[in-house]
N, C-alpha and C positions, 0 to 999 in steps of 0.2 A: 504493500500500500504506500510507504514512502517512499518507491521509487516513482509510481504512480501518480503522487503528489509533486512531484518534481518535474514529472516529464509536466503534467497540467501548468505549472508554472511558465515550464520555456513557452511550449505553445499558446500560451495566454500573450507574454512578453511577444514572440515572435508575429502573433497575428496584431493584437489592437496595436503597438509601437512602431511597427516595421510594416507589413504587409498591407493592412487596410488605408491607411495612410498613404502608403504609397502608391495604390492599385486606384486611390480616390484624386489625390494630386500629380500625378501621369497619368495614370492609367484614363481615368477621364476626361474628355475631348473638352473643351469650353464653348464651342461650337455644336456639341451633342452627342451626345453618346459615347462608350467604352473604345477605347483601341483595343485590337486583338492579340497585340505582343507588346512586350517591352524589351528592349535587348540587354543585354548584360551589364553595361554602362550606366544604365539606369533612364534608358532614354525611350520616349514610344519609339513603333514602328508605324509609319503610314503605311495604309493596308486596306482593301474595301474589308467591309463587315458584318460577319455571320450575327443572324438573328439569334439562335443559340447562347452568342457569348451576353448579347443582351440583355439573356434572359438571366442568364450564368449569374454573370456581375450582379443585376438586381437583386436575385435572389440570396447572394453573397455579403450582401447589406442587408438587407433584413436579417438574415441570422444571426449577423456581427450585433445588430441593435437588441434583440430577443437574448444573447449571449452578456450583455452588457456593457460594452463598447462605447464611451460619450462622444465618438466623434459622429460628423452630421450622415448616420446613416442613412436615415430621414431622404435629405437631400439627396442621397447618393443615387439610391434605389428610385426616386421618382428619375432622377436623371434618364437612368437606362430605360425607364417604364416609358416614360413620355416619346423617348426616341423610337421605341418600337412599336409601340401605339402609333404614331404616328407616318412611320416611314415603311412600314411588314407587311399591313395588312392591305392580302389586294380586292380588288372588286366583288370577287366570288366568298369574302370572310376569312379563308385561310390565309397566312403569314409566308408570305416571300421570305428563302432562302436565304437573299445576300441586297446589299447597299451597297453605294460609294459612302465616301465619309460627308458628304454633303446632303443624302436619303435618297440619292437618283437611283432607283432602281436598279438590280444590274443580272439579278435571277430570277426568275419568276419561279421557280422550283417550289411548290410546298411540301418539305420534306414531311414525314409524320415524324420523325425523330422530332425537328424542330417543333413542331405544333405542342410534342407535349411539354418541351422545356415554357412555352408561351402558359400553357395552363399551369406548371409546376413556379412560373415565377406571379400571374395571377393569385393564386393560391396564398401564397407565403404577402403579397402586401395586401388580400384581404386580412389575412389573419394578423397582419402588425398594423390594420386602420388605413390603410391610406388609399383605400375607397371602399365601395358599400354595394349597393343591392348592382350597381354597374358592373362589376367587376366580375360580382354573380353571372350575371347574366349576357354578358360576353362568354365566361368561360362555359357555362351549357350551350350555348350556340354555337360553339367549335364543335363541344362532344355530339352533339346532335348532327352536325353537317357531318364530320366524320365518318357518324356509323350510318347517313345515310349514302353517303358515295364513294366508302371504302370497304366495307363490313364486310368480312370474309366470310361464306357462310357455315364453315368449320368452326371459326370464334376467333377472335382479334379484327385485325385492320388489315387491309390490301396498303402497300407502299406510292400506288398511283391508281387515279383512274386516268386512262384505262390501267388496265393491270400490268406491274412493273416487275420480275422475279429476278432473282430468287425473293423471297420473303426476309424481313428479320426477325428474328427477335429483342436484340436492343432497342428500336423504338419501343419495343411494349413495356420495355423493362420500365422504362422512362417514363411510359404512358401511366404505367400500374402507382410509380411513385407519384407524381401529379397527381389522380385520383386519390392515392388517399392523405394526400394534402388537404385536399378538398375536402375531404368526409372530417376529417382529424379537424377542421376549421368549422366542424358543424353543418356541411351543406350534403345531403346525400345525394340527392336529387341532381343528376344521372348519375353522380358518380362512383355511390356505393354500387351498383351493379351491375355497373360498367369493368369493375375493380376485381369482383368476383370473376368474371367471365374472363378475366387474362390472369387471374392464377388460375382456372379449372382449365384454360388452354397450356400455362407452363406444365402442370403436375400431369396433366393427359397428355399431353403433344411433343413439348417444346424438351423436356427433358432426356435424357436417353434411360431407361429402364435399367440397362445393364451396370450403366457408370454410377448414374447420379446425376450427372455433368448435365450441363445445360448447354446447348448447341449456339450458332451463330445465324445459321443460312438453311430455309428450306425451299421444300416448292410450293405451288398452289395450294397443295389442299394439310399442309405442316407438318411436312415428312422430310428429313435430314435431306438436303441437295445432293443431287447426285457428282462424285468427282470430290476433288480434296474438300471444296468449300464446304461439302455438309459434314465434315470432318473436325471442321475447327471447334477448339475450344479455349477461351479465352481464362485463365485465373482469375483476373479481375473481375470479372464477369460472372464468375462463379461464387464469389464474397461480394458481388453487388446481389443478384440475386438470393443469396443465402439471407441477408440482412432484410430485405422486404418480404420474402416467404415468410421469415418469424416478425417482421412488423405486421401483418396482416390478423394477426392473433388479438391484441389490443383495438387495433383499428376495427376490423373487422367481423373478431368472433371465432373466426377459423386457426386452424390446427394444423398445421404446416411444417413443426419442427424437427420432424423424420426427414423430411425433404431436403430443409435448409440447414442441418446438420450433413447429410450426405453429400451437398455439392459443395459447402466449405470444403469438405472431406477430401474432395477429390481435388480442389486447387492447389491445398497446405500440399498434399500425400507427391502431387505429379509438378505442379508448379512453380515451386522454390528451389531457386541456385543456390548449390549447396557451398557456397566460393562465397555471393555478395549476398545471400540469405534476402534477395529480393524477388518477388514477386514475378514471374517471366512474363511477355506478351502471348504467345500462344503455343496450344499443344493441339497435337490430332486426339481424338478417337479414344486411342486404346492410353493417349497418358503421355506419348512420347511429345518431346520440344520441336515444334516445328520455329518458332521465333523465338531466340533466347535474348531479346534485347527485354530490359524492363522500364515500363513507363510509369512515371510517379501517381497517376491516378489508381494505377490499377495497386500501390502500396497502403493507401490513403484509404482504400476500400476493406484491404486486409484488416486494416486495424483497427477501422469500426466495428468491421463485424463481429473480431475476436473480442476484443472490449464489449459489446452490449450482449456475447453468447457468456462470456465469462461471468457477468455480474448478473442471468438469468440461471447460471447453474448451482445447482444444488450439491454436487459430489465435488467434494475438495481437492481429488487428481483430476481431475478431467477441468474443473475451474484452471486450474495451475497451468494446465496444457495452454488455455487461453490465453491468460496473463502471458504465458511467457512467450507465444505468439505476437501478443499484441506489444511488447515489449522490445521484440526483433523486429516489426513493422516499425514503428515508431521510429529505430533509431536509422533505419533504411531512409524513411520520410529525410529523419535530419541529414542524413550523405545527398538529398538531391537539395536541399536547402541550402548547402552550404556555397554561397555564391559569395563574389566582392559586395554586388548590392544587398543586403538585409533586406528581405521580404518577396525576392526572384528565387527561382530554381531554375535547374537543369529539369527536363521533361523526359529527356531518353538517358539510360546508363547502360553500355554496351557490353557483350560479353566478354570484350578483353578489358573491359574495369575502368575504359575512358568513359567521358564526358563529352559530348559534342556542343560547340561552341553556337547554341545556337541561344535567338531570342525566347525568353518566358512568355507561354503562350496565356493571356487571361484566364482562358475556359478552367484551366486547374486549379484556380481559385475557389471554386465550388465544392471542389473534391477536400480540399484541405480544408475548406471551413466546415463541413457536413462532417468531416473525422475528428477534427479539433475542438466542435461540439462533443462530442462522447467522451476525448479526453480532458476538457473541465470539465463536464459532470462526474466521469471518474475518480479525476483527482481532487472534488469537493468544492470547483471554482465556479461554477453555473448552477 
């Protein structure tokens, strides 16, 4: 527990001192909206502008204000709201892909990936006030256009109409977490059963039976893609989903935790470099490494999940096991943290132990505030 207490400390010091400050005075444009990188220097990068990171950013300030943060998160979060509000959304209600840094259009794309990050940062500034039955009711008018001109009739979402494949299942992962934003904010209405229907699609479909594991890519009707891609399995992915299979228990009612014990299972058991004890990008199938690079989000995911299975278990070895999981996540976290600018990271760490010199991409900001949440509640700080 007092190491626990300690790491809460750094990541308190490292996110309100260093990171949120700095992702609010660079990071945000004065002319509107989030930049999508910052490079090492400490300098933006010009870049046009995933709606994503928009959503990202916002919802990265409201958790920071919810967390207890006095800087103006307030401010921060309408920043990125208003931009995307304003500059996403195209004629038909869905959210455009991409911008210039000015709002000129530049994709018409509505990804569903993006759509649900639009609902999950919704979500999060109903629930910190910063609007009301509006905000409501935008975000049912997505879910409702969605499942009228994507609705796969196996269960989840088609990626286009017309129809685009392979399928994913990461938008859903996304979609499942936005939903129960919403519900967890008090609004069920669609989206408690909306929420039910993409877990009774992961635990039937999307899963593999044999592993645990949770796949990447299918075809029409949610059967593993033919060829490597329905092959892939991602770690990270397997401790994001693990984490929302047991949040659906509280939120929801349901009983999930054979599931999201199993596919942790299989990330810790196949996914960890047994050299930088991080996290890998991807495996095939059967366990084996098909991408040993690791990426800081997918570390970030680890040690939520371990941290919130730890402090749900009841048997004092198997607790331990978590801890001390989420103990080797954490200090992986701090080797991609460790940059000249305070509050940047490196995003990729390679399998010969470098770093590549590139710009801090915004979007990861999400990932370390959602983890860094769990480690102040942990360590007694939130």
């Amino acid at each position: 527990m007092a190491l626990l207490e300690a790491q809460a400390r750094w990541a308190r010091e490292w996110l309100f001192e260093a990171a949120l400050p700095l992702w609010w005075s660079v990071g945000a444009d004065p002319a509107g909206g989030f930049h999508e990188k910052i490079a090492l220097d400490g300098m933006p990068v010009a870049a046009s502008r995933r709606i994503r990171v928009q959503a990202r950013q916002a919802y990265a300030f409201l958790e920071a204000g919810r967390l207890g943060w006095d800087g103006p998160w307030r401010e921060a979060a309408r920043h990125g709201l208003d931009f995307l509000l304003a500059h996403y959304r195209r004629p038909d209600g869905l959210f455009r892909a991409l911008v210039a840094p000015d709002g000129r259009p530049l994709d018409e794309t509505a990804d569903l990936y993006d759509q649900a990050f639009v609902l999950f940062a919704l979500a999060h500034a109903y629930t910190a006030g910063l609007g009301g039955d509006e905000l409501v009711s935008a975000a049912q008018a997505l879910v409702r256009q969605l499942e009228a001109e994507r609705g796969n009739p196996v269960g989840g979402f088609e990626e286009a109409s017309p129809r685009v494949l392979p399928l994913r299942s990461n938008p859903h992962m996304h979609l499942l977490e936005a939903h129960l934003a919403w519900v967890a904010a008090g609004v069920r209405e669609p989206f408690a059963g909306v929420a039910r229907d993409i877990v009774a699609l992961a635990v039937t479909r999307l899963i593999d039976p044999r592993t645990g594991a949770i796949g990447e890519y299918y075809d029409g009707d949610w059967r593993f893609a033919a060829g490597e891609s329905g092959g892939v399995r991602e770690p990270g992915h397997q401790f994001e989903w693990a984490y929302l299979l047991d949040h659906v228990g509280p939120v929801l009612g349901l009983d999930h935790r054979a599931a999201s014990r199993r596919m942790y299972g299989f990330g810790t058991r196949f996914g960890i470099d047994p050299v930088r004890k991080a996290a890998m990008f991807a495996l095939d199938a059967a366990g084996q490494v098909s991408d040993p690079r690791a990426r800081l989000w997918a570390q970030t995911e680890r040690l939520r999940t371990a941290l919130i299975f730890a402090g749900a278990e009841s048997d004092a070895a198997i607790r331990a096991d978590y801890v001390a999981a989420a103990e080797e996540a954490f200090e992986v976290v701090r080797t991609f943290l460790d940059v000249p600018v305070k509050g940047l990271w490196h995003e990729y760490w390679l399998a010969d132990e470098s770093f590549p010199e590139e710009a801090s991409p915004a979007s990861s900001l999400y990932h370390l505030v959602s983890a860094f949440a769990v480690v102040l509640k942990s360590g007694g700080l939130a």
